[in-house]
Each structure stands twice: as structure tokens, then as C-alpha cells.
C-alpha positions as a Markdown table, in Angstrom:
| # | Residue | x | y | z |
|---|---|---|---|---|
| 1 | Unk | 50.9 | -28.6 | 27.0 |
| 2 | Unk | 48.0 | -27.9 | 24.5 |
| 3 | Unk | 49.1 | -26.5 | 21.7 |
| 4 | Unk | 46.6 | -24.4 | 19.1 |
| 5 | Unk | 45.4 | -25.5 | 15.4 |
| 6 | Unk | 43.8 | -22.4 | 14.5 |
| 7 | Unk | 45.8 | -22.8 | 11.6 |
| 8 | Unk | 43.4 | -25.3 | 10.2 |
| 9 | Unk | 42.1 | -23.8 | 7.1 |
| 10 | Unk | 38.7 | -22.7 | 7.2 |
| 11 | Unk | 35.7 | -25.4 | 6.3 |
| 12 | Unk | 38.1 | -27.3 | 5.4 |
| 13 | Unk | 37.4 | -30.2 | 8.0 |
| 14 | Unk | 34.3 | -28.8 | 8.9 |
| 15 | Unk | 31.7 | -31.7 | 8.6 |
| 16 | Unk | 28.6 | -29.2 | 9.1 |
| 17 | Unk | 29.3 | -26.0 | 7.9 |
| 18 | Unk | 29.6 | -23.2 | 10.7 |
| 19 | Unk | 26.8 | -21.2 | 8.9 |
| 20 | Unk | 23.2 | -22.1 | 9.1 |
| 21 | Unk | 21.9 | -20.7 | 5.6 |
| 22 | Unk | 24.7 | -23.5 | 4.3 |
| 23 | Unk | 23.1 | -26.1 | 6.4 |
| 24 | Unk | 19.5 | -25.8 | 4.7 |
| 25 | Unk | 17.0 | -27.7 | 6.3 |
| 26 | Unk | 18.9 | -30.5 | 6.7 |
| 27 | Unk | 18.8 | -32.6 | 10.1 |
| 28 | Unk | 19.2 | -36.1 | 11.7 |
| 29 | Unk | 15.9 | -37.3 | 12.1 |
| 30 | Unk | 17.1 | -39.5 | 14.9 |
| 31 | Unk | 13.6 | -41.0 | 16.4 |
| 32 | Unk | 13.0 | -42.0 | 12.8 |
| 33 | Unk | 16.8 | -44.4 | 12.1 |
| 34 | Unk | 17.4 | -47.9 | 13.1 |
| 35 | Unk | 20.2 | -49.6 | 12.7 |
| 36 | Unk | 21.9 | -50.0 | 10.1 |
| 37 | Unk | 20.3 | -46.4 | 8.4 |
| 38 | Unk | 21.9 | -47.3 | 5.1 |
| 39 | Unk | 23.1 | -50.3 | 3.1 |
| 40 | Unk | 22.9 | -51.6 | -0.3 |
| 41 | Unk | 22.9 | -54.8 | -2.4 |
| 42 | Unk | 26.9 | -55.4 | -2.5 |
| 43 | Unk | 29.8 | -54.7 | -0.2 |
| 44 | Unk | 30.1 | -50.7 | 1.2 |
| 45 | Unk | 32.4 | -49.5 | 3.5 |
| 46 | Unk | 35.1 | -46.9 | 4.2 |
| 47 | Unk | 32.6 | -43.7 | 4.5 |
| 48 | Unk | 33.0 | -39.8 | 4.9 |
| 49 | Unk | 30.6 | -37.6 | 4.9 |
| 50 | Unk | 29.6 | -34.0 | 4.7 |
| 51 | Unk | 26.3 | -31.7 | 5.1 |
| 52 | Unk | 26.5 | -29.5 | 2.1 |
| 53 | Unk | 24.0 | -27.1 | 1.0 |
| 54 | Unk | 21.1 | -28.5 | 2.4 |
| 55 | Unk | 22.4 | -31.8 | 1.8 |
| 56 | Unk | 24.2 | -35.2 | 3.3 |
| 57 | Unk | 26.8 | -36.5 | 0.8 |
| 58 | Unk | 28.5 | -39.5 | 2.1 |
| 59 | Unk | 30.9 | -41.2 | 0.1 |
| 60 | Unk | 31.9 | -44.4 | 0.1 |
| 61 | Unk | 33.8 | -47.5 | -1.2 |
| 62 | Unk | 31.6 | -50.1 | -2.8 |
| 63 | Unk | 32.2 | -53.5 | -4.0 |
| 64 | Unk | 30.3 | -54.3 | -7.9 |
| 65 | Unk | 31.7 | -57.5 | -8.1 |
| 66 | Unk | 34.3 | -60.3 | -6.4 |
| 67 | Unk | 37.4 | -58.5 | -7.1 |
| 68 | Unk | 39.1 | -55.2 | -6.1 |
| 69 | Unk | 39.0 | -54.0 | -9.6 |
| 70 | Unk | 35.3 | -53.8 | -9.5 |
| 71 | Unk | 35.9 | -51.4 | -6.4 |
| 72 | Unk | 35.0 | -47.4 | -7.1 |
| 73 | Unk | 33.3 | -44.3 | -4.7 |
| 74 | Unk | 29.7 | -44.6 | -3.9 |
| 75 | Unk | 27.9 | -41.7 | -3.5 |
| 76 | Unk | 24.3 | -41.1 | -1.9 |
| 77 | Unk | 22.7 | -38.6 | -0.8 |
| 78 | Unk | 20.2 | -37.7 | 1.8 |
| 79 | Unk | 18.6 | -34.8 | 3.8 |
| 80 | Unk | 17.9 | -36.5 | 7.3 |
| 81 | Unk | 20.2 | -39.9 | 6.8 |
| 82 | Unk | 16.6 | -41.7 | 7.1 |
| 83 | Unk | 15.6 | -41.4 | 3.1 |
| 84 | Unk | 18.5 | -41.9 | 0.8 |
| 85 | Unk | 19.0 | -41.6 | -2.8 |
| 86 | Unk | 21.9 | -42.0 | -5.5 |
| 87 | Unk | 24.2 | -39.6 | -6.3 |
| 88 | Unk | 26.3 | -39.2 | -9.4 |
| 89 | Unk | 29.4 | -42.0 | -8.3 |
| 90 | Unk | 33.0 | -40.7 | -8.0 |
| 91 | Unk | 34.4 | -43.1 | -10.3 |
| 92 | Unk | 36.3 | -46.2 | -9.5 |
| 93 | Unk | 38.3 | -44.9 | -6.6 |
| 94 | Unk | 38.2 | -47.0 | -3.1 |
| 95 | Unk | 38.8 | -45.8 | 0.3 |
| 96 | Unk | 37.0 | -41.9 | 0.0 |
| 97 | Unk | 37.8 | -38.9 | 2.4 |
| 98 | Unk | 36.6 | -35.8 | 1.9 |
| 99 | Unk | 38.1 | -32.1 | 2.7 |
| 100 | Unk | 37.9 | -28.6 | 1.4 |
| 101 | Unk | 40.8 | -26.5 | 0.0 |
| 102 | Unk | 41.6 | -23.1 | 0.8 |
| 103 | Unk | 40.4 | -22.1 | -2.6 |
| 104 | Unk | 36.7 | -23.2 | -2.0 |
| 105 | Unk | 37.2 | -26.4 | -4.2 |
| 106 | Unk | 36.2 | -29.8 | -2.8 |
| 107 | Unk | 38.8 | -32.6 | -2.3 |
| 108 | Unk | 38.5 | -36.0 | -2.3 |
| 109 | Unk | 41.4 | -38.8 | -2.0 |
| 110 | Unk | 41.5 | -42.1 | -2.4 |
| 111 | Unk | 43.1 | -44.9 | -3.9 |
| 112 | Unk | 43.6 | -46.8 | -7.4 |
| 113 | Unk | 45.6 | -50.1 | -8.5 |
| 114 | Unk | 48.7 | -49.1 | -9.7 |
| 115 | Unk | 49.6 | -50.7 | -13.1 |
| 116 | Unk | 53.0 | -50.3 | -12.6 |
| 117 | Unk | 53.0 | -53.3 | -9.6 |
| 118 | Unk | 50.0 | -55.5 | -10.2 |
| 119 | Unk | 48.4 | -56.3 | -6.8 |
| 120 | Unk | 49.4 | -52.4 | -5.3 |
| 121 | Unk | 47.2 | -49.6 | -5.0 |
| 122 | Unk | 48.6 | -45.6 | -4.9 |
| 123 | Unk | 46.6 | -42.7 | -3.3 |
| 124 | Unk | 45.7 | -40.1 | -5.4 |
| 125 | Unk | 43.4 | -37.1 | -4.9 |
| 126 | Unk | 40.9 | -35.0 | -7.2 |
| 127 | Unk | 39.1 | -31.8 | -6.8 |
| 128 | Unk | 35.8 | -30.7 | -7.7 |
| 129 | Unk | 33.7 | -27.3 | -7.6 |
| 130 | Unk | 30.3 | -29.5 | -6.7 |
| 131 | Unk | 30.5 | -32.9 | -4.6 |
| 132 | Unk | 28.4 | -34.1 | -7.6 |
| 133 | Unk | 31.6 | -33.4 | -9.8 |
| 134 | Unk | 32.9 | -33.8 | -12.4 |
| 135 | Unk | 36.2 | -34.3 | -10.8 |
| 136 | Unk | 39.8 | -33.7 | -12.0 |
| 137 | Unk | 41.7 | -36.2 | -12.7 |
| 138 | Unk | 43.5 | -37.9 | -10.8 |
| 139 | Unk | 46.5 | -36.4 | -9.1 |
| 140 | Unk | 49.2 | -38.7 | -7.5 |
| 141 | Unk | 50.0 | -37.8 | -3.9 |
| 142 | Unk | 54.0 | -38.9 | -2.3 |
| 143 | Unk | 55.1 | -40.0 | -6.1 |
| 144 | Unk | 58.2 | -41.3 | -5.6 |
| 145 | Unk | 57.8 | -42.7 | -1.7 |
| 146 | Unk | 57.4 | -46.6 | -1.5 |
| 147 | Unk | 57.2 | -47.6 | -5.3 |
| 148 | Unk | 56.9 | -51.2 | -4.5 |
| 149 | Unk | 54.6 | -51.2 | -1.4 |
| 150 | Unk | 50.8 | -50.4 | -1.4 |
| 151 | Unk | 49.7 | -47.2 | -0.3 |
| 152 | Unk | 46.4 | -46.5 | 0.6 |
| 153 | Unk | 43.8 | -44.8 | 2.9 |
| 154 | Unk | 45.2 | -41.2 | 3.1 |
| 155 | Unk | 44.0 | -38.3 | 4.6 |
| 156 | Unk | 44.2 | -34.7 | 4.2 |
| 157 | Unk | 44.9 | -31.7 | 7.1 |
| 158 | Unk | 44.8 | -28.2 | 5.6 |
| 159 | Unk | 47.3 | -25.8 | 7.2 |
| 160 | Unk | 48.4 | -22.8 | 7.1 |
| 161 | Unk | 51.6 | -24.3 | 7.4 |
| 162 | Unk | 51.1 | -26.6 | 4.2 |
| 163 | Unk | 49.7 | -30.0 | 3.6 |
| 164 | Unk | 50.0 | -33.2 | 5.6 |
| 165 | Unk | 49.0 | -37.0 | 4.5 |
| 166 | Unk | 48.5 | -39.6 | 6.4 |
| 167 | Unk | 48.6 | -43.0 | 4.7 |
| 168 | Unk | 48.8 | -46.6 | 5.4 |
| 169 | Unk | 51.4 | -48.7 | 4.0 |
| 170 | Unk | 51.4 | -52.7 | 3.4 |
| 171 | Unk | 49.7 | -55.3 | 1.6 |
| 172 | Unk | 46.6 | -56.2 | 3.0 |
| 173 | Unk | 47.6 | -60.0 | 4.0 |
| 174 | Unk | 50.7 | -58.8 | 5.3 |
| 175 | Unk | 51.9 | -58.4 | 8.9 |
| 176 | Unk | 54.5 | -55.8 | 8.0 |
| 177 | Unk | 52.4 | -52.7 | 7.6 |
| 178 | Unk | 53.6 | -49.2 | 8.7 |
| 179 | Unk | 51.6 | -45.8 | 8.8 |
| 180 | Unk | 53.3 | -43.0 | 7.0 |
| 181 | Unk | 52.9 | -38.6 | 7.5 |
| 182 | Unk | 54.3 | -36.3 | 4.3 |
| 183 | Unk | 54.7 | -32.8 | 4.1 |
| 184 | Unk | 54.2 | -30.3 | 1.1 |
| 185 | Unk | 54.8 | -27.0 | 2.3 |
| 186 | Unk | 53.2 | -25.2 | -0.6 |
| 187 | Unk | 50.0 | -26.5 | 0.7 |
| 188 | Unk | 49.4 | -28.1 | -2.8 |
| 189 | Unk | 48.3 | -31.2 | -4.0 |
| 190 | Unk | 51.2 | -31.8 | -6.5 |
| 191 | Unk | 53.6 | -31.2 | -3.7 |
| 192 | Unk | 56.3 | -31.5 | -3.9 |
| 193 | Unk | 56.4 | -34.0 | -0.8 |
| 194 | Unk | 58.5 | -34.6 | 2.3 |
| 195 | Unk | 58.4 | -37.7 | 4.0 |
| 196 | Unk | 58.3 | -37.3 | 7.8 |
| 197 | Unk | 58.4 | -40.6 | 8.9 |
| 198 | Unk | 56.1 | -42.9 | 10.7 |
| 199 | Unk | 53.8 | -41.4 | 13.4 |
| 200 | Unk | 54.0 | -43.1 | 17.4 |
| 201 | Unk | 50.5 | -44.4 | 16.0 |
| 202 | Unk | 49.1 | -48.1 | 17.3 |
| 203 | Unk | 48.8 | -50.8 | 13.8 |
| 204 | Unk | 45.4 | -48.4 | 12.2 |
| 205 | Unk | 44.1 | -47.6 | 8.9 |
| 206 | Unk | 40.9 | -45.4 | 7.8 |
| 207 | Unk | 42.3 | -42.1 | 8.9 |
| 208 | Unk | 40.8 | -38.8 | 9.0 |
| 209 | Unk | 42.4 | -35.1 | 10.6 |
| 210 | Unk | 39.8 | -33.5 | 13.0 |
| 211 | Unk | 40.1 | -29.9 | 14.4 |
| 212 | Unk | 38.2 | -30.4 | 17.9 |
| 213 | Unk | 38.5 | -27.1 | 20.4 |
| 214 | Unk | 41.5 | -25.6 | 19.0 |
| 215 | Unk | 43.6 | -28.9 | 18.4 |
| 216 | Unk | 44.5 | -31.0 | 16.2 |
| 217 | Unk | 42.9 | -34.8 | 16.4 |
| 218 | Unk | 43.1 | -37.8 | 14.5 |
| 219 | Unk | 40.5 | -41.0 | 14.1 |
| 220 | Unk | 41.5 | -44.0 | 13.1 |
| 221 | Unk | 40.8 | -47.7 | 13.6 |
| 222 | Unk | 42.6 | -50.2 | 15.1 |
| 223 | Unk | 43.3 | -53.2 | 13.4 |
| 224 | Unk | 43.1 | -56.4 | 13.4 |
| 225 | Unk | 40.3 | -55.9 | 16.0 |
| 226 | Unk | 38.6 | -53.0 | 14.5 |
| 227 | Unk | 37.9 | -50.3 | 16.9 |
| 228 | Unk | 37.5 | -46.4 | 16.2 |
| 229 | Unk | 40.0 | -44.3 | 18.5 |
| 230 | Unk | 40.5 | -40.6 | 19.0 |
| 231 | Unk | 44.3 | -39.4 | 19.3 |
| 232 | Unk | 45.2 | -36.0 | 19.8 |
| 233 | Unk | 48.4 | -34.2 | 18.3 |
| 234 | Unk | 51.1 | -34.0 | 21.6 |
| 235 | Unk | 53.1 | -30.8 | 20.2 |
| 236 | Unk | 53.1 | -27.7 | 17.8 |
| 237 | Unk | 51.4 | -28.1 | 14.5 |
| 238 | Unk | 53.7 | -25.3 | 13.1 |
| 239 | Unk | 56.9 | -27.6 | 13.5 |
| 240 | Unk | 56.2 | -30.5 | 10.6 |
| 241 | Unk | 58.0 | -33.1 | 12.7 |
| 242 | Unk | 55.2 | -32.8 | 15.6 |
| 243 | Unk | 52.6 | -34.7 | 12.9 |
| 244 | Unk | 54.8 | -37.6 | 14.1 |
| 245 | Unk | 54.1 | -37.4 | 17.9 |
| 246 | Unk | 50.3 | -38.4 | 18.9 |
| 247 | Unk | 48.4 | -38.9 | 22.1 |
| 248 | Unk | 45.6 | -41.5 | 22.9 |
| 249 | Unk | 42.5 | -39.7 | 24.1 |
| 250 | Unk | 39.6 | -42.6 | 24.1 |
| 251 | Unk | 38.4 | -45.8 | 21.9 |
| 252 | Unk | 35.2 | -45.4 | 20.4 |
| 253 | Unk | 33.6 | -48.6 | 21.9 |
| 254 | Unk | 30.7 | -49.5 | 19.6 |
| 255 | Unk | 28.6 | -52.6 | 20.2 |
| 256 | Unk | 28.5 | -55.7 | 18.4 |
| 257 | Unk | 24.7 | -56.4 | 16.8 |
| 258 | Unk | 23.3 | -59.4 | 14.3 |
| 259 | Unk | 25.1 | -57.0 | 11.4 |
| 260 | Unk | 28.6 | -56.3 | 12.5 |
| 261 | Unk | 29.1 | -59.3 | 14.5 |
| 262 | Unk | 32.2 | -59.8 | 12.0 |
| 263 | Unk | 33.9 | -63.1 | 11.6 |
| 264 | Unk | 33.7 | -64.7 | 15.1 |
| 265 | Unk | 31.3 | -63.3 | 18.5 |
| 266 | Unk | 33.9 | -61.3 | 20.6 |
| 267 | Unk | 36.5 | -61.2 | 17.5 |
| 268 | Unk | 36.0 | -58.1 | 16.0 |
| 269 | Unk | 36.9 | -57.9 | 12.8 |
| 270 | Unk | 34.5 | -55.9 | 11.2 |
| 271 | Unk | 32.6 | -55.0 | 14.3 |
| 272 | Unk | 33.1 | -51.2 | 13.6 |
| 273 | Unk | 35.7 | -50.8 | 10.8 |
| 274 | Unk | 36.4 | -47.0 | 9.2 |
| 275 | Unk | 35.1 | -45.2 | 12.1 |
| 276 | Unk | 34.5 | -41.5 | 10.7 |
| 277 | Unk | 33.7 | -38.4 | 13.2 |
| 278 | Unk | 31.0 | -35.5 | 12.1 |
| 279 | Unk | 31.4 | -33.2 | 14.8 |
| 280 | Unk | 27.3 | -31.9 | 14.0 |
| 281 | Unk | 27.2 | -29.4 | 17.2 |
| 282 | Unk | 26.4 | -26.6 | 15.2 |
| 283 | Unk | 23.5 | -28.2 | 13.6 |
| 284 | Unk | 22.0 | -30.4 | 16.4 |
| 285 | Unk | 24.2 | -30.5 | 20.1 |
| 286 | Unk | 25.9 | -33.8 | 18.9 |
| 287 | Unk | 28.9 | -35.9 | 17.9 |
| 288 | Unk | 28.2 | -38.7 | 15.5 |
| 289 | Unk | 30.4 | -41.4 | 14.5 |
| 290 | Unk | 30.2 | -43.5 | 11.4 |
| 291 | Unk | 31.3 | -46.4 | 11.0 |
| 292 | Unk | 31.4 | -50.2 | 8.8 |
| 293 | Unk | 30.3 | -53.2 | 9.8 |
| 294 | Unk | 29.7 | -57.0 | 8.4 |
| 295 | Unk | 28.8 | -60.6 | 9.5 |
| 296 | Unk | 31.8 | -62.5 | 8.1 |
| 297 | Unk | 35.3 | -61.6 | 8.4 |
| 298 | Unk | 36.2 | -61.8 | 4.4 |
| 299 | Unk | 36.6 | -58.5 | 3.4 |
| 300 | Unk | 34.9 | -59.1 | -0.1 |
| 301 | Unk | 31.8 | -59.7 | 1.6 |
| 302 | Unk | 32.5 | -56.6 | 4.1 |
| 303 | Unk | 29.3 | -54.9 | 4.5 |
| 304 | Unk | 28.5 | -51.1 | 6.0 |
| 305 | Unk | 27.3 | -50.1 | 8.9 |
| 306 | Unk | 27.1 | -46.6 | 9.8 |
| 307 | Unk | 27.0 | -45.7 | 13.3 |
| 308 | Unk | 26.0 | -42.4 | 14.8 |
| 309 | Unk | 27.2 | -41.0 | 18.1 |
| 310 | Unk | 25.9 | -38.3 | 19.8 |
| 311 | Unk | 25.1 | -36.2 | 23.6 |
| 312 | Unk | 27.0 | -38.5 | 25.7 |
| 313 | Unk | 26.5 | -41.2 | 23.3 |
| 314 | Unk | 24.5 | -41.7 | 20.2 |
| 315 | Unk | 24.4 | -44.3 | 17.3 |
| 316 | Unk | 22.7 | -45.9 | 14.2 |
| 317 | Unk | 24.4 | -47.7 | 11.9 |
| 318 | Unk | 23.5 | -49.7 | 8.4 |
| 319 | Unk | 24.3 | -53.5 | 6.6 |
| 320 | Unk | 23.0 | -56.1 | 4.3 |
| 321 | Unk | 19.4 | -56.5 | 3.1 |
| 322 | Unk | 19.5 | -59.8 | 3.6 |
| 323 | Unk | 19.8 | -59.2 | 7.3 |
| 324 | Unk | 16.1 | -57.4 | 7.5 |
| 325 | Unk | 13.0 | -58.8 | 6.5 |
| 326 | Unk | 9.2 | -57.0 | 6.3 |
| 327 | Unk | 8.8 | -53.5 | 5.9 |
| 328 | Unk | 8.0 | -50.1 | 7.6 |
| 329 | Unk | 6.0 | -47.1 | 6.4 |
| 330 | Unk | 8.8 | -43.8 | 6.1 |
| 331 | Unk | 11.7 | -46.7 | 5.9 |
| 332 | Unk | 13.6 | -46.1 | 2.1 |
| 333 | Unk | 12.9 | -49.7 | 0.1 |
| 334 | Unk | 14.9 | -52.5 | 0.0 |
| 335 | Unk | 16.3 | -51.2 | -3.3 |
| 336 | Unk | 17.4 | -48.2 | -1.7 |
| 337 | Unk | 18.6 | -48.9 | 2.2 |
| 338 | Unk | 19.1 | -52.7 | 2.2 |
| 339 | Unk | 17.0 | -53.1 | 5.4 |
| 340 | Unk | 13.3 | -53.4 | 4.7 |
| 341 | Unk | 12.2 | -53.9 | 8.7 |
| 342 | Unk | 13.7 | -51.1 | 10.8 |
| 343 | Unk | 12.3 | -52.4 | 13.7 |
| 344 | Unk | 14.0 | -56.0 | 13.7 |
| 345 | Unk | 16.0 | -56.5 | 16.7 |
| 346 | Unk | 19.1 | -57.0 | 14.1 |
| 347 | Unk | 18.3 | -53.0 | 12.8 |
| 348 | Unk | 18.5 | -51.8 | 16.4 |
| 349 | Unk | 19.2 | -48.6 | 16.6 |
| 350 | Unk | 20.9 | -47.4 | 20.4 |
| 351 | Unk | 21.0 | -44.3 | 21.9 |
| 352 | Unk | 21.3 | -42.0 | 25.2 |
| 353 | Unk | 19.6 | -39.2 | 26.5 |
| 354 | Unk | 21.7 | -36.3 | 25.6 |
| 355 | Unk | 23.9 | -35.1 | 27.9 |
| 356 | Unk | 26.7 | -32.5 | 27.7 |
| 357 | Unk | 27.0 | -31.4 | 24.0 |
| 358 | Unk | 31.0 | -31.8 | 24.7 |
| 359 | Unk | 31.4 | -35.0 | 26.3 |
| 360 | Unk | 31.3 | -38.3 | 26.1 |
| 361 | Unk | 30.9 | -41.0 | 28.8 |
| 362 | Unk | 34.1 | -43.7 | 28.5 |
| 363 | Unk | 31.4 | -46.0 | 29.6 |
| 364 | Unk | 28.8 | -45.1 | 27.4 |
| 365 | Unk | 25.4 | -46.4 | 28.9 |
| 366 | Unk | 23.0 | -47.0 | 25.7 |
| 367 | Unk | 19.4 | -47.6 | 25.6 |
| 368 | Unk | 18.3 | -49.6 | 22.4 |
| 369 | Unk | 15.0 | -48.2 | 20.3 |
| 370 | Unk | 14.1 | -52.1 | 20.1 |
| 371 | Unk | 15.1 | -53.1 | 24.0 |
| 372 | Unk | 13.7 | -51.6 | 27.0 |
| 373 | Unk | 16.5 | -51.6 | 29.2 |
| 374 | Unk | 19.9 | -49.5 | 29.2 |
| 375 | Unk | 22.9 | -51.8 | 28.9 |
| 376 | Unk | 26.5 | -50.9 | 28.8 |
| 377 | Unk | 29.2 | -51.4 | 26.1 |
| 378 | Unk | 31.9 | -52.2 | 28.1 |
| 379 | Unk | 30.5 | -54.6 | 31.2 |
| 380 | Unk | 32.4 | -53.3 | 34.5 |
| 381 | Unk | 32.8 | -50.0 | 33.9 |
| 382 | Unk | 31.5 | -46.9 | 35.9 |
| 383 | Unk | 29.0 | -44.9 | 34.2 |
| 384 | Unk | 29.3 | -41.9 | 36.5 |
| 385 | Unk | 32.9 | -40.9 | 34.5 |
| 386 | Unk | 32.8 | -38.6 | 31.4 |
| 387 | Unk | 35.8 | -37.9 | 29.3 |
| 388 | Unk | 34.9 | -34.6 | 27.3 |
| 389 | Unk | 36.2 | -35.4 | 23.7 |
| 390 | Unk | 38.1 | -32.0 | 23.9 |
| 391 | Unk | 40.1 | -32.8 | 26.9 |
């Protein structure tokens, strides 16, 4: 049974606003992107992004030095994710996702070392009038819930029915990690919380609430093989202990190119890490999915690649300057998007025809920009099936 989430406040989740004066003249100049469509001169990941007067803000987490204390929220902005330029950063706060309260006021949560237990981090969220702040301080979300453990990664669904967090719980080297869902009924930020429990969720991180068709939907990504999946929310969103109870609708399966070959060919580890989903139908026909990327496994050197889906299947993506050599005329310098030769076989960008605005093929037959042939994602599979992402 199907149950509604027309409870889902409105533009809240919405990553292209429903009304077309809001969405300017922005666009996805699609003929114009290779892959990867954005990187810089030091490690980026963890994105979310939203089309906002006119405008593409995507946020980020990016590296300045070696450690995590050097960690803070990138933010750049652009008007066709082709030409990109920097935006006023959010601070140092890793691991960004960005929503919209009932009040108007923009909301972004995140994650900071807590001082308390050296080597932890806490999620926290701050609000702001304009994405390019100032921002509030910061406000602790769950205070109280695992003191000892590090908390990261949450995410935000605005309900009529209050607010739920989804977090991941664990140190990063550790086997014994858990995913957690809380509750504040008063729909505020300061809570007070509930703990519900863990969710029937596979071992994921990088989470983010989607309203899709009148349901409620979650991304995440699979770890340690990283791998952007859709699950679906199996009961009533009205009843708190439902956020708990999750079905499987389909993995993202997004191919493996010289940037985001991660650690070891056919080991995925940063293949297509903090998948993020912009449903952009109202502005274009299409899904697209963002998502990071490197060529090593160790995370310090973890570098972004953001992915776009969209018809039956879409992508672009972006990585490390030092992956693209040359130059093209319309391409943002070096400075600026990290890859200087767009049409290197290692900036690929892939795409399909579109097909049904809705759905998406489980096979997903892609034709590269740099390759004449179609080839398929997952070898052996029919392309003649289509799962709509709303089913």
C-alpha cells in the first residue's frame, strides 16, 4: 500500500522551485558539460544543491589541508552548471544538505568536531534568509543521543507532522556503525528530540529526504562499495515509527571513468560516493543525480565528481585538475573547474536520448559525448525494462 506525503512542507525539498519566475533563466546546458563539470584544487565531496532565484548553489564539503579540521562548506555558484564561480563559504562545517523551513528561511546541516570527545564530530544545523548567509549559529540537533559516538551526515524531512533526522553513527574506521531517525514533534530545530530507532536501512551514509509522486523517498549510498540507491518509505508518514520501515526501489548504477575509478578497478570505493537527487522536471523533463568521485581510495585525497542523470538516464560529473590537460573555448579555467580539456576521454561526459520524463531504465544504456558507441552500465542486462522512479 502507497501511502501519501503531501504533508511534506512546501519548497521545502524542492530542488527546482515549482515556479518559473523563481527559476530565472537558469538551465543545464547539457551539450556544453563533460565529465567531471566541476572540481577544484583540493578534496570536494558530499554535495547538495539547489536552483534559487535564477541561480545553482551547490554546497559542498572541501578539504584546505591534510586533516579534518581544515574541513568546512564550499559554496559555488553557477547559472547552467557549465561556468562556475565562488560563493561566500558556509564556514567550516563538513557534510552539507540543504532544505527549506516552513517559515521561508533556508536550512543547512552539517557537522563539526565536537570538543568535548576529540576525534567525534556532532550534527548541527543553521538557518539563513539568503543561501549566501550569514548563517545562525550553530544549533545542535539530538543533544543528548550518543555522547560518545560520532554523529554525522544528517538530513532533514519537513512535515506537517514535525521533524525527522536521519544520521549516521560510527567512527569512520569502524565496522560498528548504525544509521539513526529522531523525531521533534514541534517541527523545530531545537527539538526537543525523540529517538526512533534505527531504520531497516542497508550499511549507507550521505542521506537526503525526497518527496517523489506523493511519497516519501530516501537516497543514500551504500558503503563500503559506494553506490547511490533510492528507497521508498513502506508505511504512513503520519505515524513517527513508520520513518523506521523502508523499501528498496533501484541502485543508481553509475560508471566507473579515469576520475572515480577509486582505490582498485571494480572496487568501488569512491566510484560514486554522496549520490544527491535534483528532481529538475519542472525546469527541463529530467532527473539528475549528483554524485563524488576520486582515483585513490584515501578519503583525504577524495575528490568530486558530480554526476547528472536525466530522461531515461543522464550524467556529467567533475574531479581533479590534475586529471585534464589542454584547454577548451566556453570550458571555466583550471582555476575555476579543475578540468582544463573537456573533451579528454577521462572528462567524458555520458548520456541518453531522453525518454519518459518519469522513468528510468534499471539498465541504463548510455552513449558517451567522447565515444561513438552506446554501452551499458551493468553488462547482461535487458535494456527493454524501465522502472519509473515513482513506482
Amino acid at each position: 500500500m502507497r501511502h501519501s506525503s503531501v504533508d511534506a512542507v512546501p519548497d521545502a525539498h524542492d530542488c527546482v522551485p515549482r515556479k518559473a519566475a523563481d527559476r530565472g533563466d537558469a538551465h543545464v546546458a547539457w551539450k556544453q558539460l563533460r565529465n567531471p563539470i566541476f572540481a577544484i584544487d583540493h578534496m570536494t565531496k558530499d554535495e547538495t544543491i539547489r536552483l534559487i532565484d535564477g541561480t545553482w548553489h551547490l554546497f559542498f564539503s572541501e578539504r584546505l589541508g591534510g586533516d579534518a579540521e581544515s574541513t568546512r562548506t564550499g559554496h559555488w555558484v553557477t547559472t547552467d552548471l557549465a561556468s562556475w564561480r565562488p560563493a561566500p563559504p558556509a564556514q567550516r562545517w563538513g557534510s552539507p544538505d540543504i532544505t527549506r523551513a516552513a517559515d521561508g528561511a533556508y536550512v543547512l546541516t552539517y557537522q563539526l568536531p565536537d570538543a568535548a570527545n576529540p576525534g567525534t564530530d556532532k550534527i548541527y544545523a543553521s538557518t539563513a534568509s539568503d543561501p549566501d548567509g550569514p548563517w545562525s549559529d550553530p544549533i545542535r540537533l539530538v543533544p543528548g543521543l550518543f555522547q560518545s559516538e560520532r554523529l554525522i551526515d544528517a538530513a532533514l524531512a519537513h512535515t506537517a507532522h514535525g521533524l525527522f533526522v536521519m544520521f549516521k553513527r560510527g567512527l569512520h574506521d569502524s565496522s560498528d556503525q548504525h544509521i539513526g531517525v529522531a523525531w521533534s514533534p514541534s517541527g523545530s530545530l531545537d527539538g526537543p528530540w525523540t529517538y526512533l530507532g534505527e531504520p531497516d536501512l542497508p550499511w549507507s551514509e550521505n542521506f537526503e529526504f525526497v518527496p517523489i509522486n506523493g511519497t516519501w523517498n530516501i537516497v543514500l549510498t551504500t558503503i563500503p562499495i559506494h553506490r547511490p540507491a533510492l528507497y521508498r518509505l513502506a508505511g504512513d508518514p503520519s505515524r513517527e515509527k513508520a520513518w523506521l520501515r523502508w523499501k528498496k526501489v533501484r541502485a543508481f548504477d553509475v560508471p566507473q571513468e579515469a576520475w572515480n575509478r577509486g582505490h582498485t578497478p571494480g572496487i568501488t570505493h569512491e566510484t560514486a560516493n554522496s549520490g544527491y537527487l535534483c528532481d529538475a522536471r519542472k525546469l527541463d523533463g529530467h532527473w539528475y543525480v549528483f554524485y563524488a568521485g576520486s582515483t585513490e581510495q584515501d578519503r583525504h585525497r577524495a575528490l568530486e565528481g558530480l554526476a547528472a542523470l536525466a530522461g531515461t538516464a543522464r550524467h556529467v560529473s567533475t574531479r581533479h585538475p590534475s586529471q585534464c590537460h589542454g584547454s577548451a573555448p566556453g570550458w571555466p579555467s583550471s582555476a575555476q573547474s579543475g578540468c582544463a580539456n573537456p573533451n579528454s576521454a577521462a572528462c567524458a561526459s555520458s548520456h541518453t536520448k531522453p525518454g519518459e520524463p518519469n522513468a528510468i531504465s534499471p539498465s541504463w544504456s548510455w552513449k558517451s559525448t567522447a565515444r561513438p558507441k552506446p554501452w551499458m552500465l551493468v553488462p547482461g542486462t535487458a535494456a527493454s525494462s524501465h522502472l519509473p522512479i515513482e513506482q
